[in-house]
C-alpha positions as CSV (number, residue, x, y, z in Angstrom):
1,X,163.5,-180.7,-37.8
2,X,163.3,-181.0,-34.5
3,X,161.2,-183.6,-32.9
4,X,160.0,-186.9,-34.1
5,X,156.4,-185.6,-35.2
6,X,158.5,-183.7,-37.9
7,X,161.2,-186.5,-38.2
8,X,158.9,-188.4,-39.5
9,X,157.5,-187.0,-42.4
10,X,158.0,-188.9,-45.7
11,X,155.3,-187.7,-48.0
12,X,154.4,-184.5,-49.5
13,X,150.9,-185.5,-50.3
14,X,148.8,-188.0,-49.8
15,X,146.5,-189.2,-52.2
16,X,142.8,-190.1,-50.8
17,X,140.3,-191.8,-53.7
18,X,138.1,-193.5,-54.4
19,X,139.3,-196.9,-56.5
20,X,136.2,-196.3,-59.7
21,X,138.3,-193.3,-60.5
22,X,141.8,-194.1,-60.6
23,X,142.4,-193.7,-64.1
24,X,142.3,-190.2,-63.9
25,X,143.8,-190.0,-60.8
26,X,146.6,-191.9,-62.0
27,X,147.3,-188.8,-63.9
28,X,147.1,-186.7,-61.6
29,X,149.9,-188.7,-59.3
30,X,152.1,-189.0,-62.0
31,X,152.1,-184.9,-62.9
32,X,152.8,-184.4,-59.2
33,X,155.5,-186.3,-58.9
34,X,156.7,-185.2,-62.3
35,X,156.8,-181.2,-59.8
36,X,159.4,-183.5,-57.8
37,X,156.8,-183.8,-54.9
38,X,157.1,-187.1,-52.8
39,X,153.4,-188.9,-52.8
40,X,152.2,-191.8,-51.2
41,X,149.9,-193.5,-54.0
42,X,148.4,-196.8,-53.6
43,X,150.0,-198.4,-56.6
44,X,153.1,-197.3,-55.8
45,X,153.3,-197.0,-51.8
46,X,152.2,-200.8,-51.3
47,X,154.0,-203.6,-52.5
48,X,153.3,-207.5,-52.9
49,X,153.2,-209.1,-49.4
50,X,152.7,-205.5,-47.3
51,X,150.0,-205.6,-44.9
52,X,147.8,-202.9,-46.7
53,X,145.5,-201.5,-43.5
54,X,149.3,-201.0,-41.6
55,X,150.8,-199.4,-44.8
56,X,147.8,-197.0,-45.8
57,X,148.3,-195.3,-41.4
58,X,151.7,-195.2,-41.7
59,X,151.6,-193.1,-45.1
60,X,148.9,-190.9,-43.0
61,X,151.4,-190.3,-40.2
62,X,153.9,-189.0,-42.6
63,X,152.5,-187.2,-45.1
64,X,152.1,-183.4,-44.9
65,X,148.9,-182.9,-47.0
66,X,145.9,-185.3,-47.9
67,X,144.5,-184.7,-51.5
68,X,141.0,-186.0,-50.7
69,X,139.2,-186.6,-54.1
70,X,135.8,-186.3,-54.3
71,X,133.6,-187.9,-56.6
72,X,129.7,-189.5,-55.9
73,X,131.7,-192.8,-55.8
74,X,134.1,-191.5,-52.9
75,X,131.8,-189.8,-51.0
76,X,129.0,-192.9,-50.9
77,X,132.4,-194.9,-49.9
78,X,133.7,-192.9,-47.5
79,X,131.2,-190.7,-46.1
80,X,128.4,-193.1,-45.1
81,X,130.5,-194.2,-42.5
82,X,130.2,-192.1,-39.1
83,X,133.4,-193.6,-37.1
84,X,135.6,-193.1,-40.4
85,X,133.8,-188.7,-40.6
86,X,134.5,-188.7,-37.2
87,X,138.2,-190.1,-37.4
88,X,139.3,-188.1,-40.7
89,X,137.9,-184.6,-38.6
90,X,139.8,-185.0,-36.1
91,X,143.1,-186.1,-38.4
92,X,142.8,-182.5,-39.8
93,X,142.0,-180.5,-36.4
94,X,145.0,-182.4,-34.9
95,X,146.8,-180.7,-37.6
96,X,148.4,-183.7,-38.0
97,X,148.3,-183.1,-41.7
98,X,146.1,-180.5,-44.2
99,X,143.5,-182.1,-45.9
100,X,142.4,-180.6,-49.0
101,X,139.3,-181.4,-50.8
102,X,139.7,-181.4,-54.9
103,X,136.3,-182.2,-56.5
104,X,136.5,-184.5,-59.5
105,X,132.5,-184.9,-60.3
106,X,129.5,-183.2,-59.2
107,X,128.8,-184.8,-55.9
108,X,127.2,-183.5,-52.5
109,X,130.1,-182.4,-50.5
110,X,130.8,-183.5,-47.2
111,X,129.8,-181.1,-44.2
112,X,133.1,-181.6,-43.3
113,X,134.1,-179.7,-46.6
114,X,131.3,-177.0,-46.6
115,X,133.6,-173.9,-45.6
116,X,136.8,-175.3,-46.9
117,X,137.8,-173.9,-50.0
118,X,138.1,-176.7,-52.8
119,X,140.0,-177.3,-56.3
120,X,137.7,-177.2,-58.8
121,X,138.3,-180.3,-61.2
122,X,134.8,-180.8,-62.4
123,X,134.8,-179.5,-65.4
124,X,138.7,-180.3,-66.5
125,X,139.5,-182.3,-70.0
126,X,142.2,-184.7,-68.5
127,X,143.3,-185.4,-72.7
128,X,143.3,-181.7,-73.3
129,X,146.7,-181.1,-72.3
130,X,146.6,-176.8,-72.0
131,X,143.1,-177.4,-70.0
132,X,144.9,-179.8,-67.7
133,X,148.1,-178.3,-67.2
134,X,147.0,-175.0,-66.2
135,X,144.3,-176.5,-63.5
136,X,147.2,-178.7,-62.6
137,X,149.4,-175.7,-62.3
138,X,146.4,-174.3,-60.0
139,X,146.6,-177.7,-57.5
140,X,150.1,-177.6,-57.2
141,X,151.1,-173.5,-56.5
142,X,148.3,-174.7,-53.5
143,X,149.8,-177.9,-52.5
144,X,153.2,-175.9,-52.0
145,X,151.7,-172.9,-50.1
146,X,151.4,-175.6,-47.5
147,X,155.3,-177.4,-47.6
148,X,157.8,-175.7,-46.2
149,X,160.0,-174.2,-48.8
150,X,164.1,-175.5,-49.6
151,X,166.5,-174.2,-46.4
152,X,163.6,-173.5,-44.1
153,X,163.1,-175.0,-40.6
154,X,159.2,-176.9,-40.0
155,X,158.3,-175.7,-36.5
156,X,155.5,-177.4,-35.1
157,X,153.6,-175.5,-32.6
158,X,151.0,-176.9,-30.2
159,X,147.8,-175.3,-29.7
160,X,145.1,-175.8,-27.7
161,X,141.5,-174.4,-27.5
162,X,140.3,-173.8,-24.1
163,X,136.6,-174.2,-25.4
164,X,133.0,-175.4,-24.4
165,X,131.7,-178.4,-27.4
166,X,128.1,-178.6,-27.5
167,X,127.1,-180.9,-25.3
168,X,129.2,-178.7,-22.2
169,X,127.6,-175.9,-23.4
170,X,123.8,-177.3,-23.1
171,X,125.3,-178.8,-19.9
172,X,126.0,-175.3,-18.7
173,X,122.9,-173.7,-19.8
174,X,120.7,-176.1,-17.8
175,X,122.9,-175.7,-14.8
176,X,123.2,-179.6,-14.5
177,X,127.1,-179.1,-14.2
178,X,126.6,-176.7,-11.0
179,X,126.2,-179.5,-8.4
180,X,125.5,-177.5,-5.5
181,X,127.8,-174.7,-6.9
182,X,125.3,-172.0,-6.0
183,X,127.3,-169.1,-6.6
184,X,129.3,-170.2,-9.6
185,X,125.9,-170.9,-11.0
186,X,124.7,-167.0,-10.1
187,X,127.8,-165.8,-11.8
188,X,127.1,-167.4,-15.2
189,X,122.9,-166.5,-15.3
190,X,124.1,-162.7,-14.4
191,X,126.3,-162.9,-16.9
192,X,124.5,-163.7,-19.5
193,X,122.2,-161.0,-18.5
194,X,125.3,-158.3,-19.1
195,X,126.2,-160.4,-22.3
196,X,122.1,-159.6,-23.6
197,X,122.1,-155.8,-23.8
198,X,125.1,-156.2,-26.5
199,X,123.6,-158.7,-28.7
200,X,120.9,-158.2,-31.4
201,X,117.8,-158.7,-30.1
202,X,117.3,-162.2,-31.9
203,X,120.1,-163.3,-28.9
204,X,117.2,-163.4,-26.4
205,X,114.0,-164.0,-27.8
206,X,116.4,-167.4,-29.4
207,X,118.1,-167.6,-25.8
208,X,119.2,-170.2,-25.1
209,X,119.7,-171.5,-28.7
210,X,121.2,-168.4,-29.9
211,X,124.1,-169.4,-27.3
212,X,124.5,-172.8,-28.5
213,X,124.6,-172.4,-32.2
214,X,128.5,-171.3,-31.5
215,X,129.3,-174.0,-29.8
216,X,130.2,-177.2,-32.1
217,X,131.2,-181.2,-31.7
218,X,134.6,-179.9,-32.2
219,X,136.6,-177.5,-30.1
220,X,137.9,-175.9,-33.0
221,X,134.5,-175.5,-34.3
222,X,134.1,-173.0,-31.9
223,X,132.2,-169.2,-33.4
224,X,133.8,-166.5,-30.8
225,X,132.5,-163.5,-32.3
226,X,128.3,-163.5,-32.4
227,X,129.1,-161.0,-36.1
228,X,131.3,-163.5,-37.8
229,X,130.6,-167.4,-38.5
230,X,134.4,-168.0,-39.0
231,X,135.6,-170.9,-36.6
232,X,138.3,-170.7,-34.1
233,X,140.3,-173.1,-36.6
234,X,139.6,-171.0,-39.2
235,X,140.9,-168.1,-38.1
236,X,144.0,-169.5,-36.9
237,X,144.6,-171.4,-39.7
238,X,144.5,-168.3,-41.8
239,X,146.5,-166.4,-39.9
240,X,149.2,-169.2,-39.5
241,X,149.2,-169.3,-43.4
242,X,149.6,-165.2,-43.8
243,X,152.8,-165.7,-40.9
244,X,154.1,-168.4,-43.0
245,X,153.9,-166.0,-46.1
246,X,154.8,-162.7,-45.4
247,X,156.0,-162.2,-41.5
248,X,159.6,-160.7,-42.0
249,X,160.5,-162.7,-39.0
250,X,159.6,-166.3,-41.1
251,X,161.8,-166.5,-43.8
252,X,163.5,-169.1,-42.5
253,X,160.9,-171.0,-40.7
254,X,157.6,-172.1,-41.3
255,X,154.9,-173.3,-38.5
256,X,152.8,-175.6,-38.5
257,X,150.1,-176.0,-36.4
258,X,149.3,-179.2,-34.4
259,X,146.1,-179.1,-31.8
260,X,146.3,-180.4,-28.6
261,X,142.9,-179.5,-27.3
262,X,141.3,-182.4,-26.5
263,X,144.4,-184.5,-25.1
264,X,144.5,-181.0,-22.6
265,X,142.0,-182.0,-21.8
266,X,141.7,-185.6,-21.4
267,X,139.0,-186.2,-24.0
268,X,140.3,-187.7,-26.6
269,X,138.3,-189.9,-29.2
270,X,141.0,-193.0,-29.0
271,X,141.4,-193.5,-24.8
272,X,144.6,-195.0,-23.8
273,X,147.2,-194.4,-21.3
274,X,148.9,-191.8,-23.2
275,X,145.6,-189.5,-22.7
276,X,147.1,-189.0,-19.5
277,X,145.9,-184.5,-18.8
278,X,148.9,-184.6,-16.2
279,X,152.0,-185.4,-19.5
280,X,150.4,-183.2,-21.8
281,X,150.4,-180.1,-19.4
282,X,153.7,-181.3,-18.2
283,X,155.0,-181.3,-22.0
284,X,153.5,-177.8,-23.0
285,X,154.5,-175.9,-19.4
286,X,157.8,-176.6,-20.5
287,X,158.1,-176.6,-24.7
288,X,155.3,-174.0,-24.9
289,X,152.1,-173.5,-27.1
290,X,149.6,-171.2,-27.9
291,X,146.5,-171.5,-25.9
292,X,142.8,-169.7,-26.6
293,X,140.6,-169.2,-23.8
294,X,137.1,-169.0,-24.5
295,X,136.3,-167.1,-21.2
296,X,132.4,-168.1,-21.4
297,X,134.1,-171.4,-21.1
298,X,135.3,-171.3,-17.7
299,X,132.0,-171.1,-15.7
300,X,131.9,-174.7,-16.8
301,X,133.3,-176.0,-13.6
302,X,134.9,-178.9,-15.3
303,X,136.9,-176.7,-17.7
304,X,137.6,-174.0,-15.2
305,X,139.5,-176.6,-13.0
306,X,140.8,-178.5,-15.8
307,X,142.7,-174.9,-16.8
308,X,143.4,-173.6,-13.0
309,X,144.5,-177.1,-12.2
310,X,146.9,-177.4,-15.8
311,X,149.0,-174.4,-14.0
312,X,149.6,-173.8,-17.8
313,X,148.8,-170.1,-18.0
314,X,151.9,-169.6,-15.3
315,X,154.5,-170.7,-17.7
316,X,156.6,-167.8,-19.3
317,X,156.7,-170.3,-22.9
318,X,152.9,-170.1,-23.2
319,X,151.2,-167.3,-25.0
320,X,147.6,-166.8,-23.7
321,X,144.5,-165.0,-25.7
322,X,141.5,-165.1,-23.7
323,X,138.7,-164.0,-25.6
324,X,135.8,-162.0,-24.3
325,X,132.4,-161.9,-25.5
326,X,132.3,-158.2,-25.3
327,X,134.6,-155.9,-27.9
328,X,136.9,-153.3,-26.5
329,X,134.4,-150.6,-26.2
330,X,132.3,-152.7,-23.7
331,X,134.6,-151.5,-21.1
332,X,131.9,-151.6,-17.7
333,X,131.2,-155.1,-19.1
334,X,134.3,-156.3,-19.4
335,X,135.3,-154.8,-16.1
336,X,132.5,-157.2,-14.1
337,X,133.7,-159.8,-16.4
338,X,137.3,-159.2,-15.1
339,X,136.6,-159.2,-11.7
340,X,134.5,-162.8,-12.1
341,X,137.9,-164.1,-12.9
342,X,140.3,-162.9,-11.0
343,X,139.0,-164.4,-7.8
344,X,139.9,-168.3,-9.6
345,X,142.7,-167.3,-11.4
346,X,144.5,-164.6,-9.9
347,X,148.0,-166.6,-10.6
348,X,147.2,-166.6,-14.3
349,X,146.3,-162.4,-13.9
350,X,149.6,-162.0,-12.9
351,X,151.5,-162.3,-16.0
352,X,148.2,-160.0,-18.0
353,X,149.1,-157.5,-14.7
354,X,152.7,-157.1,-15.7
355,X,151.8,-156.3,-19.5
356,X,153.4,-158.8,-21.2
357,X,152.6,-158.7,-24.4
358,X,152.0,-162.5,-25.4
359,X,149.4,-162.9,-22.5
360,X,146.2,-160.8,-23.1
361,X,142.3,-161.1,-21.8
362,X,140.8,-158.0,-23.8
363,X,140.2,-159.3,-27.4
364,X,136.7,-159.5,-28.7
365,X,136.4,-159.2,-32.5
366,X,138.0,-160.9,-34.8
367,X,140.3,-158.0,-36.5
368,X,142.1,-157.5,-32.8
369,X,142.8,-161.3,-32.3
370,X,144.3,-161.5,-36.0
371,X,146.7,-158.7,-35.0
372,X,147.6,-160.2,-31.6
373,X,148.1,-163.7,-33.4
374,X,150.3,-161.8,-36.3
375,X,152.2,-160.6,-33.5
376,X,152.8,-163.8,-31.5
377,X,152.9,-166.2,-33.5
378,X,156.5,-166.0,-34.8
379,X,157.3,-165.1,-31.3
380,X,156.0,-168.1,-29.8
381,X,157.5,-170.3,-32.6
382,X,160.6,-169.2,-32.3
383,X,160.5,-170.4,-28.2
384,X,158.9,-173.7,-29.1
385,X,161.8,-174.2,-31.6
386,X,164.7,-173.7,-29.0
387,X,162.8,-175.2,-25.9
388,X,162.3,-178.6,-28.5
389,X,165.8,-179.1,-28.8
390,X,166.1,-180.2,-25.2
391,X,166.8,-184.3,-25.5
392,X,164.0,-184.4,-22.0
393,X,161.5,-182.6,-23.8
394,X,161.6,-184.8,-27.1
395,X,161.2,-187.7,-25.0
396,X,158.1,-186.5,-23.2
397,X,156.8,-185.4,-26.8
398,X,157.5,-189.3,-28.1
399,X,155.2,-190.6,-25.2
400,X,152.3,-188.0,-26.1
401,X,152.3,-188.8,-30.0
402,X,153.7,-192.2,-31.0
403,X,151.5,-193.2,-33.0
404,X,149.1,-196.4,-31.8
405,X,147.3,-198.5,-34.0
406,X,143.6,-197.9,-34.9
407,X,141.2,-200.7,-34.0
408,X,138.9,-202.2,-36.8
409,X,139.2,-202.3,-40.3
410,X,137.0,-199.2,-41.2
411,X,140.1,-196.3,-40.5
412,X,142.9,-197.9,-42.9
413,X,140.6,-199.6,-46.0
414,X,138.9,-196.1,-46.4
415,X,141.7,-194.3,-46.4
416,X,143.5,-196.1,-49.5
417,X,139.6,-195.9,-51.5
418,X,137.5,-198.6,-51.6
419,X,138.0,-201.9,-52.6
């Protein structure tokens, strides 16, 4: 592997539970490790006289996959506590690890969970060994859809969402963010005067709500298409797993995805030094990543100069997709739209202008960005993996993610279940 992100994985899985039902899940960590799968477990990963909060983040940081186990006792544990939601979302959209959620007893899921698909142990007889085994069997095939198989290189590839959260997004709609921006402000109420004629009619009677509603807390929350409720995340997500499976180009390589979004753009939830915008465009100008543009986004003057400023769309490593909120056969629409942008980021037009093929503007449904991404993505990984290798670039990647502590007690004592 190539840099110390990947270096530093220990674990296979890491197991996330809640201390009331440990007897069964005792069984379960036994029966994975049993698969030869390497799992930090709480029994076993802390010993007499380890510091338990500093052992429980540094199994995080080096595990691939979380296991959360969800039972009424887990959730009441875990869940009730905001800073600790807000910390374990943003674990998973880092792609720092894959968390995924196995329910052990009825309980009311997370939102967090609510579109992620689940293993089912509700209903499993842990002393019926043929019941157990075969659910088991179920856990584990899923589990190692998400390792890299034996001779294969891990590629981590950076992503970032060039997106609009909520609170931008009703920051744009009531034209707070203009400042005196007169024309810029113009630009975005015409706009959304185009966007209305292709929308259901629901879009504006519901204006400006009907906006909103795809804009989320998270970045990666983002909805792009009005006809699909799938996420950003989502989408890449699946298509990265699809790659991973049955891309001829993969065989030997497997990518995994790790977001850079908010440290793009300086807003991350832990503020330190290393949040630096100015490193982090540094870093992915020269390594490379795969950045979405939520066009809309732009008109909010802080994200338009954030990107324009970045330089980032200039680099020949970077594969662009700017999505539009018009699909293909919108073509007057998209034509205006074009010409909005070109005037503040002709350098960026420039590579789209000389048709390369991992730099487009025109996607806008889902089915055409899953093809562009099938297309790219081993492409793009492929770069990433050969630019990594440069000793310069490694060290600018150890100042972006060496791992800091987290302040208070809530992050660590959740993690390894209640006490």
């Amino acid at each position: 592997m190539s840099d110390k992100r990947e270096s530093q994985y220990e674990y296979d899985v890491f197991l996330n539970y809640s201390q009331e039902d440990e007897k069964l899940v005792d069984q379960l960590a036994s029966r994975l490790m049993a698969q030869q799968l390497k799992v930090w477990y709480e029994p076993y990963s802390v010993l007499p006289g380890d510091q338990i909060p500093l052992k429980i983040a540094d199994g995080l940081l080096k595990s691939r996959v979380v296991l959360a186990v969800l039972s009424p006792s887990s959730v009441k544990s875990w869940w009730a506590n905001k800073e600790w939601s807000v910390r374990f979302m943003q674990i998973s959209r880092e792609g720092t690890c894959k968390v995924i959620p196995l329910l052990l007893k009825a309980c009311v899921r997370p939102p967090f969970f609510s579109d992620t698909k689940y293993i089912d142990f509700q209903n499993v007889d842990f002393d019926n060994p043929l019941i157990f085994e075969t659910k088991l069997q179920e856990l584990i095939n899923y589990i190692k859809e998400s390792l890299p198989g034996p001779n294969v290189t891990s590629i981590t590839l950076p992503m970032v969402i060039i997106a609009m959260n909520r609170i931008e997004a009703e920051e744009l709609v009531s034209g707070e963010v203009f400042e005196g921006q007169l024309q810029l402000k113009k630009r975005f109420d015409d706009f959304i005067e185009m966007l209305k004629p292709f929308r259901p009619n629901s879009f504006s009677s519901q204006y400006p709500e009907s906006f909103l509603n795809q804009y989320k807390d998270f970045r990666e929350d983002w909805q792009p298409f009005f006809d699909d409720n799938k996420t950003i995340g989502q989408i890449i997500d699946g298509m990265v797993d699809w790659v991973n499976r049955h891309h001829p180009g993969m065989k030997t390589a497997f990518v995994e995805r790790q977001y850079y979004s908010d440290k793009f753009l300086a807003l991350n939830i832990d503020p330190s030094p290393n949040d630096d915008p100015l490193k982090t465009w540094e870093y992915l100008r020269n390594v490379g990543c795969l950045l979405v543009l939520d066009i809309i986004s732009l008109f909010h003057p802080k994200l338009g100069k954030l990107f324009r400023d970045s330089y980032i769309g200039v680099s020949t490593n970077v594969s662009i997709v700017g999505i539009s909120p018009f699909n293909t056969r919108a073509i007057q629409a998209n034509q205006e739209l074009e010409k909005i942008l070109r005037e503040q980021f002709s350098v960026i037009f420039n590579r789209f202008d000389s048709y390369a093929p991992e730099c487009t503007f025109e996607i806008g449904d889902g089915r055409s960005l899953s093809r562009w991404l099938y297309s790219v993505l081993p492409q793009t990984s492929n770069v990433i993996q050969k630019l990594k290798a440069d000793p310069e670039n490694v060290k600018k990647l150890h100042s972006l993610v060496t791992p800091r502590p987290h302040g208070g007690s809530v992050f660590p004592l959740i993690l390894g279940g209640p006490r």
